[in-house]
DSSP file (Angstrom, degrees, kcal/mol; ACC not computed):
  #  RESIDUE AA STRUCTURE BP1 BP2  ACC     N-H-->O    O-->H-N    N-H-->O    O-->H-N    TCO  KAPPA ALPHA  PHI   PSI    X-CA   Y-CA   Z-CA
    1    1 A X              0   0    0      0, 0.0    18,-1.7     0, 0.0    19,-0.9   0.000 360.0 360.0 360.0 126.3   62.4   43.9  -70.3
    2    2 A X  E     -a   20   0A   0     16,-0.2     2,-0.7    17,-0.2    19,-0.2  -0.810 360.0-150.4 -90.2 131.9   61.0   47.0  -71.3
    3    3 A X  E     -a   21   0A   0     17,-2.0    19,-1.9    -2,-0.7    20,-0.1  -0.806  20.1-168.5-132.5  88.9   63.4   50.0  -71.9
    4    4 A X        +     0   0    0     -2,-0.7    19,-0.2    17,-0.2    -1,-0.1   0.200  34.0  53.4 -64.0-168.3   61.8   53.7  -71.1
    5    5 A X        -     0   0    0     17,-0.2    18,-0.0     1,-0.1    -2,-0.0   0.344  62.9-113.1  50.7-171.4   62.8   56.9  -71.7
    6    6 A X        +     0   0    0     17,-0.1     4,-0.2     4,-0.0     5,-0.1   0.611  58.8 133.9-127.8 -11.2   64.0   59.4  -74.5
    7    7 A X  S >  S-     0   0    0      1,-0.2     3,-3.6     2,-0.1     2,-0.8   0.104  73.3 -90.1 -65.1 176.1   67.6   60.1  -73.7
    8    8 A X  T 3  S+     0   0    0      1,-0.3    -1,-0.2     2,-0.1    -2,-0.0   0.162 122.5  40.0 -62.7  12.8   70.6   60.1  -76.3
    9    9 A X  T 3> S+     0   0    0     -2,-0.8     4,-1.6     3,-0.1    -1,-0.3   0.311  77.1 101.7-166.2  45.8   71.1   56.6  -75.6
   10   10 A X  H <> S+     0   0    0     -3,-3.6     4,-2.4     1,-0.2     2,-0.4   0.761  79.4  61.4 -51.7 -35.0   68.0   54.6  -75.2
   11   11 A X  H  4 S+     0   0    0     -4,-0.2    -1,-0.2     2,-0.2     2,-0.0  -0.705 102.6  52.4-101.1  79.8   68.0   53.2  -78.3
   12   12 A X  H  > S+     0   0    0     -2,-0.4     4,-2.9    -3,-0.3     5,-0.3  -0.770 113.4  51.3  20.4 -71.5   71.5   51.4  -77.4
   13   13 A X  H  X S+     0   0    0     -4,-1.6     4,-3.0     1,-0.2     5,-0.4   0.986 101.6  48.1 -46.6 -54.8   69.9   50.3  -74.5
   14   14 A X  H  X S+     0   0    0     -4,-2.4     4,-1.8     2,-0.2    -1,-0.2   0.911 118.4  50.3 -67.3 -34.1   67.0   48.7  -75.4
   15   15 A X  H  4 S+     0   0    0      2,-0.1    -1,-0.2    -3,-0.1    -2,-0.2   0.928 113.7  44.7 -32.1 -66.0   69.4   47.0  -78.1
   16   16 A X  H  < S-     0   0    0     -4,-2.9    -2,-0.2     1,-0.1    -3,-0.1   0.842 141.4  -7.6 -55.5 -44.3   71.7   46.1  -75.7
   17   17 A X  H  < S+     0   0    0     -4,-3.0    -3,-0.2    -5,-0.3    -1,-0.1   0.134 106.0 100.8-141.1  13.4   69.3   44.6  -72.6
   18   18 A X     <  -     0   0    0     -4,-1.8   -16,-0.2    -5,-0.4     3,-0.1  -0.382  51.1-163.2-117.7-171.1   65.7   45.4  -73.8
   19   19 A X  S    S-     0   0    0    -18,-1.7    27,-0.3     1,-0.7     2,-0.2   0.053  85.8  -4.2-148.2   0.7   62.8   43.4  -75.5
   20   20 A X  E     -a    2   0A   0    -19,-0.9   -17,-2.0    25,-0.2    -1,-0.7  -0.808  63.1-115.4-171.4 162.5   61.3   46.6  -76.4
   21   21 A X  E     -ab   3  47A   0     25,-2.0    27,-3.7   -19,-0.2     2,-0.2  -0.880  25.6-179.7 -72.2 129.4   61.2   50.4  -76.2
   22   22 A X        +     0   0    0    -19,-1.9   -17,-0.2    -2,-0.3    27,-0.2  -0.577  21.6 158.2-135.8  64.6   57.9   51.7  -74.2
   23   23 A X        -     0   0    0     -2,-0.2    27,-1.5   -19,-0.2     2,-0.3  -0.577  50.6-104.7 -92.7 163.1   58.7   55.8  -74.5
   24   24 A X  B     -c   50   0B   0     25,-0.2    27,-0.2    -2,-0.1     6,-0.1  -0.653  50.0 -96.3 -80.0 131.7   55.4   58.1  -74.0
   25   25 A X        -     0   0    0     25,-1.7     2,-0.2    -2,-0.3    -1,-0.1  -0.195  45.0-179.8 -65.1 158.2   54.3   59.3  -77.5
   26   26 A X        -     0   0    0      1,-0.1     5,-0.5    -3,-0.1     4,-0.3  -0.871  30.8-129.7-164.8 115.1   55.4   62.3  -78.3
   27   27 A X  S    S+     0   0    0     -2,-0.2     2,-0.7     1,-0.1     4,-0.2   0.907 100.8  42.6 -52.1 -46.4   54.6   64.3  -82.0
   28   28 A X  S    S-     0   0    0      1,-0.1     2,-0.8     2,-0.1    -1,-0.1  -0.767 122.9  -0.8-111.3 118.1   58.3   65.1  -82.6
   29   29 A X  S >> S+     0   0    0     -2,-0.7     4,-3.8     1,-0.1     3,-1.4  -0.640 101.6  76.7 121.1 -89.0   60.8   62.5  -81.8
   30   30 A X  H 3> S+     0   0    0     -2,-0.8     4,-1.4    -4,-0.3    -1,-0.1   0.838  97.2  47.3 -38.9 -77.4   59.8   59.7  -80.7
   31   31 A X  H 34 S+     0   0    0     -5,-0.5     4,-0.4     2,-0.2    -1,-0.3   0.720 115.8  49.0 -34.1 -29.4   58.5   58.1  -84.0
   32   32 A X  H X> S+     0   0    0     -3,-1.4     3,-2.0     2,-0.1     4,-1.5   0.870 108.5  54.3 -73.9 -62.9   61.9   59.3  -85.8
   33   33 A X  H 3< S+     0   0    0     -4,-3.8    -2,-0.2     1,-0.2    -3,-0.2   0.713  99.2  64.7 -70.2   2.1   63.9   57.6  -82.8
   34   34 A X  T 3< S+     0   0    0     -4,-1.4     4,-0.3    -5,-0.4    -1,-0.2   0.631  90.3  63.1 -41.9 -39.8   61.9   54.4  -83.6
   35   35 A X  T <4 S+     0   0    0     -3,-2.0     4,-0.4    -4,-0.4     3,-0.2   0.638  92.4  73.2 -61.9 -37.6   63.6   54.1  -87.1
   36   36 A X  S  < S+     0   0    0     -4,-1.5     3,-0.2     1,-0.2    -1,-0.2   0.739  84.5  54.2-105.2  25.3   66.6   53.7  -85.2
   37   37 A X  S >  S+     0   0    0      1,-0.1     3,-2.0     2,-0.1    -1,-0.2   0.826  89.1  91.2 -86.5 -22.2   66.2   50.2  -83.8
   38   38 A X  T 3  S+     0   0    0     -4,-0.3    -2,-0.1     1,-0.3    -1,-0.1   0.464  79.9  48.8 -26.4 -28.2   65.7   49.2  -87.3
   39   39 A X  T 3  S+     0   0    0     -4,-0.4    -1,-0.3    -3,-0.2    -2,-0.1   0.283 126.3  29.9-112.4  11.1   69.4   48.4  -88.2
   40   40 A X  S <  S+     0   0    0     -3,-2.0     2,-0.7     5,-0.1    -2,-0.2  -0.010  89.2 143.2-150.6  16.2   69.8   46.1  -84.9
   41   41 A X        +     0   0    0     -4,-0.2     2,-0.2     3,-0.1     5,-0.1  -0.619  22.8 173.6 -84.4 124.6   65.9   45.0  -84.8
   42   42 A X    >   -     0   0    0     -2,-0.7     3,-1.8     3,-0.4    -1,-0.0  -0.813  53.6 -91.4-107.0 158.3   65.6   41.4  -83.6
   43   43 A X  T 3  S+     0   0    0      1,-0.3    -2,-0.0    -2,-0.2   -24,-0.0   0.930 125.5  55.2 -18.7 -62.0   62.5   39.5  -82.8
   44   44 A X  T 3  S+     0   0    0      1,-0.1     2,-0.6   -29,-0.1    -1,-0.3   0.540  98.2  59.1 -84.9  10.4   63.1   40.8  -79.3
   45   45 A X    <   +     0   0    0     -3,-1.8    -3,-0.4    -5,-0.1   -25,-0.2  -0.992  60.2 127.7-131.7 119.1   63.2   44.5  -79.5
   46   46 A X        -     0   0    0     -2,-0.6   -25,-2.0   -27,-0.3     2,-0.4  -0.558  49.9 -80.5-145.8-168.9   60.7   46.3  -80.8
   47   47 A X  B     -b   21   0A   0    -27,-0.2     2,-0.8    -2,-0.2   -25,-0.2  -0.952  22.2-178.5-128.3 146.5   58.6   49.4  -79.9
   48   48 A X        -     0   0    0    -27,-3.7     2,-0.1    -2,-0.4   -25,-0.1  -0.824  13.7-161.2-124.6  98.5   55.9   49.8  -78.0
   49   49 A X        -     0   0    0     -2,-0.8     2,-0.5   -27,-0.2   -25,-0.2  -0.487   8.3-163.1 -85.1 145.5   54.5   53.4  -77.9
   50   50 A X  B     +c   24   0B   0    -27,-1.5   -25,-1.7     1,-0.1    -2,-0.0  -0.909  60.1  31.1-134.3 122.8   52.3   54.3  -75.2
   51   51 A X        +     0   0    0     -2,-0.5    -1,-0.1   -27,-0.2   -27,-0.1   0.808  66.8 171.9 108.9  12.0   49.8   57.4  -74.8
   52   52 A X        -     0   0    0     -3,-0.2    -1,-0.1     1,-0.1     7,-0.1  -0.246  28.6-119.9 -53.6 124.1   48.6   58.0  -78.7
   53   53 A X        -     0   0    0      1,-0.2     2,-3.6     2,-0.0     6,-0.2  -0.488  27.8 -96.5 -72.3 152.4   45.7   60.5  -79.2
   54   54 A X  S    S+     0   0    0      4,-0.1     2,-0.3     3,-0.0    -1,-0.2  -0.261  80.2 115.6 -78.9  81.4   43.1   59.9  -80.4
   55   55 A X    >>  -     0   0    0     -2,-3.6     4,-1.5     1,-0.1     3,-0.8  -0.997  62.3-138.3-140.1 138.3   43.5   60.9  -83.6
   56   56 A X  H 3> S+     0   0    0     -2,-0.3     4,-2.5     1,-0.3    -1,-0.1   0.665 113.7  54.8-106.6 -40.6   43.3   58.4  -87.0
   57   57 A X  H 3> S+     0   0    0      2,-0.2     4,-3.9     1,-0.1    -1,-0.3   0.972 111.2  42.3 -41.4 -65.6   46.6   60.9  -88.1
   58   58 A X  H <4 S+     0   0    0     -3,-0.8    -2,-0.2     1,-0.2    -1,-0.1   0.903 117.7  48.4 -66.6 -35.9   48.5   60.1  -84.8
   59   59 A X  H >X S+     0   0    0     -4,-1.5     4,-2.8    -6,-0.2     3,-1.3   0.966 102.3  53.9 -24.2 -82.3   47.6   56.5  -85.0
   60   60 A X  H 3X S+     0   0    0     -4,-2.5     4,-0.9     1,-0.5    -1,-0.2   0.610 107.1  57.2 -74.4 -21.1   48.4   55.7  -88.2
   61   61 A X  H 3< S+     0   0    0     -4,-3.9    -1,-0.5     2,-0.2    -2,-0.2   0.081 113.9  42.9 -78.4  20.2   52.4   57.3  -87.4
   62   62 A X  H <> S+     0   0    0     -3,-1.3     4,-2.1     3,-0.1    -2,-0.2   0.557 115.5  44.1 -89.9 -44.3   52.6   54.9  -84.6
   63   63 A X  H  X S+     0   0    0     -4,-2.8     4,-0.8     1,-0.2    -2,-0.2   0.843 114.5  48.7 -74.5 -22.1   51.1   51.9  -86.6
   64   64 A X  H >X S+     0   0    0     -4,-0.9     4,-1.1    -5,-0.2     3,-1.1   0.893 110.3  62.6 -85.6 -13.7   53.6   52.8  -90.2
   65   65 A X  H >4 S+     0   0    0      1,-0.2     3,-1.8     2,-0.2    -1,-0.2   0.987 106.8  42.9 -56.8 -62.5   56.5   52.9  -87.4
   66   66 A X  H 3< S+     0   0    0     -4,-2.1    -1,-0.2     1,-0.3    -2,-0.2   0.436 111.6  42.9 -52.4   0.9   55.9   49.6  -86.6
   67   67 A X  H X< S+     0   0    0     -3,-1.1     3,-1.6    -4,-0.8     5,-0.4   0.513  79.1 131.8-134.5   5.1   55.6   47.9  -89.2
   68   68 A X  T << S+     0   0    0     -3,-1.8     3,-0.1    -4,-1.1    -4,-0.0  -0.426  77.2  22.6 -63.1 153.0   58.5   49.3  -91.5
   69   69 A X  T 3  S+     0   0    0      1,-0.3    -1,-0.2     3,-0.1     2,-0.1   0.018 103.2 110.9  77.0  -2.8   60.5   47.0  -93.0
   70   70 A X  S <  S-     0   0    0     -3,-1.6    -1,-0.3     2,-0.1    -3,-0.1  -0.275  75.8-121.1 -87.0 178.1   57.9   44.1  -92.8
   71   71 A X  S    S+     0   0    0     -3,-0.1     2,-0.4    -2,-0.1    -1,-0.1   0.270  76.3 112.2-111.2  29.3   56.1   42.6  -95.3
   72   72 A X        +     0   0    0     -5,-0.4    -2,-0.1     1,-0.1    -3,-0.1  -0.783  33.9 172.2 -78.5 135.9   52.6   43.6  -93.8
   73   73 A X        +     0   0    0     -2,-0.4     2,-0.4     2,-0.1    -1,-0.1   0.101  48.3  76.0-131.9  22.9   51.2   45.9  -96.1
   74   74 A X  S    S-     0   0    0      3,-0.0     2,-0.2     0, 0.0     3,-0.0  -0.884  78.9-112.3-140.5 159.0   47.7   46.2  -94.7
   75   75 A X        -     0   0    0     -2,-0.4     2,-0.2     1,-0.1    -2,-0.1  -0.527  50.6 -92.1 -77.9 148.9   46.2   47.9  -91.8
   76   76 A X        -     0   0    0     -2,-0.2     2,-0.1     1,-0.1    -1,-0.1  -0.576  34.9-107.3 -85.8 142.1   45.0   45.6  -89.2
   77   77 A X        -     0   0    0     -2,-0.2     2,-0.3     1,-0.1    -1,-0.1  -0.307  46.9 -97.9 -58.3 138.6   41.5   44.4  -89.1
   78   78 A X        -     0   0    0     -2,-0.1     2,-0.8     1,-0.1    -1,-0.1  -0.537  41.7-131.2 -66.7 111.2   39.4   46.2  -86.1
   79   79 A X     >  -     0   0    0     -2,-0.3     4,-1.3     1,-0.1     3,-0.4  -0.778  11.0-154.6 -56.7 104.6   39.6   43.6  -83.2
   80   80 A X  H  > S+     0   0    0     -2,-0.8     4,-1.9     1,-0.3     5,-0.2   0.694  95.1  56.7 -49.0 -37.0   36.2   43.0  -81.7
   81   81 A X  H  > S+     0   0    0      2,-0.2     4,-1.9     1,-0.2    -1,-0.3   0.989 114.1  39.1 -68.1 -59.0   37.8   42.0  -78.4
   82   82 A X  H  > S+     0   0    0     -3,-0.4     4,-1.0     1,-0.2    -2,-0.2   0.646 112.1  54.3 -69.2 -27.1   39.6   45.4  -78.2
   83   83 A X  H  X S+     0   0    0     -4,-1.3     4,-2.6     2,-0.2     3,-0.3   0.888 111.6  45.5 -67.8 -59.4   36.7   47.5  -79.6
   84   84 A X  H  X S+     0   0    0     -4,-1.9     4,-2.8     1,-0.2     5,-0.3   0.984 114.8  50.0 -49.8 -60.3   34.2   45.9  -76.6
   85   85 A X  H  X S+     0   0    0     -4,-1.9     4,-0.7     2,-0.2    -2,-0.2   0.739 112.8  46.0 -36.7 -44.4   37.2   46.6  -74.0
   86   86 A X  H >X S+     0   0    0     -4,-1.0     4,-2.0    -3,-0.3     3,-1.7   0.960 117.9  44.7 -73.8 -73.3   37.5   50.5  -75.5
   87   87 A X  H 3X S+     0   0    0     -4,-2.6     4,-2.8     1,-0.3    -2,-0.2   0.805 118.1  45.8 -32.6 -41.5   33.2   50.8  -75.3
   88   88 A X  H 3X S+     0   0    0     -4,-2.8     4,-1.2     1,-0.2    -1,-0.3   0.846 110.1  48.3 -85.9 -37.6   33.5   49.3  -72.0
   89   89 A X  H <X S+     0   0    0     -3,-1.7     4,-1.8    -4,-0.7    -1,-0.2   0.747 115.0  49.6 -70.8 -27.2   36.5   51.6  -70.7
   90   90 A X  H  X S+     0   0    0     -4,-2.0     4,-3.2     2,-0.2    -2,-0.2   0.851 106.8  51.8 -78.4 -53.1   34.4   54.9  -72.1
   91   91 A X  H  X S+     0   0    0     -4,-2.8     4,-1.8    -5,-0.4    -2,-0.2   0.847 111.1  51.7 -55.7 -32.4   31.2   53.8  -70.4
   92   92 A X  H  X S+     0   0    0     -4,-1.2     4,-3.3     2,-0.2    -2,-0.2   0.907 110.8  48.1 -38.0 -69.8   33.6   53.5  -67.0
   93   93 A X  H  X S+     0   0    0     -4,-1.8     4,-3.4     1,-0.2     3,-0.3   0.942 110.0  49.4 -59.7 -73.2   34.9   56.8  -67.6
   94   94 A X  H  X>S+     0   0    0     -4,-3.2     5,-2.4     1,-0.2     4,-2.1   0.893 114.9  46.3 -36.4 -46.9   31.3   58.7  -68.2
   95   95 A X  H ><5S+     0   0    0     -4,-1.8     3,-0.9     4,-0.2    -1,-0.2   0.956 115.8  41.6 -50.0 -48.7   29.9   57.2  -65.2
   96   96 A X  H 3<5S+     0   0    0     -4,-3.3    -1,-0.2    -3,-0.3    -2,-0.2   0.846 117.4  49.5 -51.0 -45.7   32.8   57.9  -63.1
   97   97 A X  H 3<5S-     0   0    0     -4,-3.4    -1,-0.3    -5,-0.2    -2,-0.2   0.634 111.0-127.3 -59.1 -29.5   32.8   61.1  -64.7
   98   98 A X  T <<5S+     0   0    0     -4,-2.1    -3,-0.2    -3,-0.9    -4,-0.1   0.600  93.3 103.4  74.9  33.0   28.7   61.6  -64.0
   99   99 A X      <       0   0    0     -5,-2.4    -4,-0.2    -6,-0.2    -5,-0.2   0.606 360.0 360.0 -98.8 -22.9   28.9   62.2  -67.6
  100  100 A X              0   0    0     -6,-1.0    -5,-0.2    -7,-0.1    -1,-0.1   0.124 360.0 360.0-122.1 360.0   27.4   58.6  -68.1
């Protein structure tokens, strides 16, 4: 189950009954209240942040939230599947847009 919101006791929730936290990014906050599933993170609770700009800054806080306390210590390899899916979603958008 995913577990929205921002209030003062989401993160208790999503502990309690969730398989993940799915809050809308947000510069201040959100990435801090991420740290605190960390002392009651299981397998099934995690975060899932939704709505990052695009920017390599904002990114790269979303991805070092996720992956503290693991022992990945590399950036993930660019998916090709996900990369075609983005190109493809972009072209969508210019057309729609008449941009295209």
């Amino acid at each position: 189950m995913l577990i929205g919101g921002t209030g003062p006791t989401v993160i208790d929730r999503v502990l309690a009954f969730g398989d993940a936290w799915f809050p809308n990014y947000a510069p201040e906050g959100v990435l801090d209240r991420a740290d605190e599933l960390r002392p009651g993170l299981s397998a099934r609770s995690t975060s899932m942040i939704m709505g990052a700009p695009a920017d390599p800054k904002a990114i790269e806080r979303v991805y070092d939230s996720r992956r503290a306390g693991s022992s990945t210590g590399s950036r993930p390899a660019a998916c090709p599947r996900w990369k075609r899916r983005a190109r493809t979603l972009e072209a969508a958008i210019a057309e729609f847009t008449g941009e295209g």
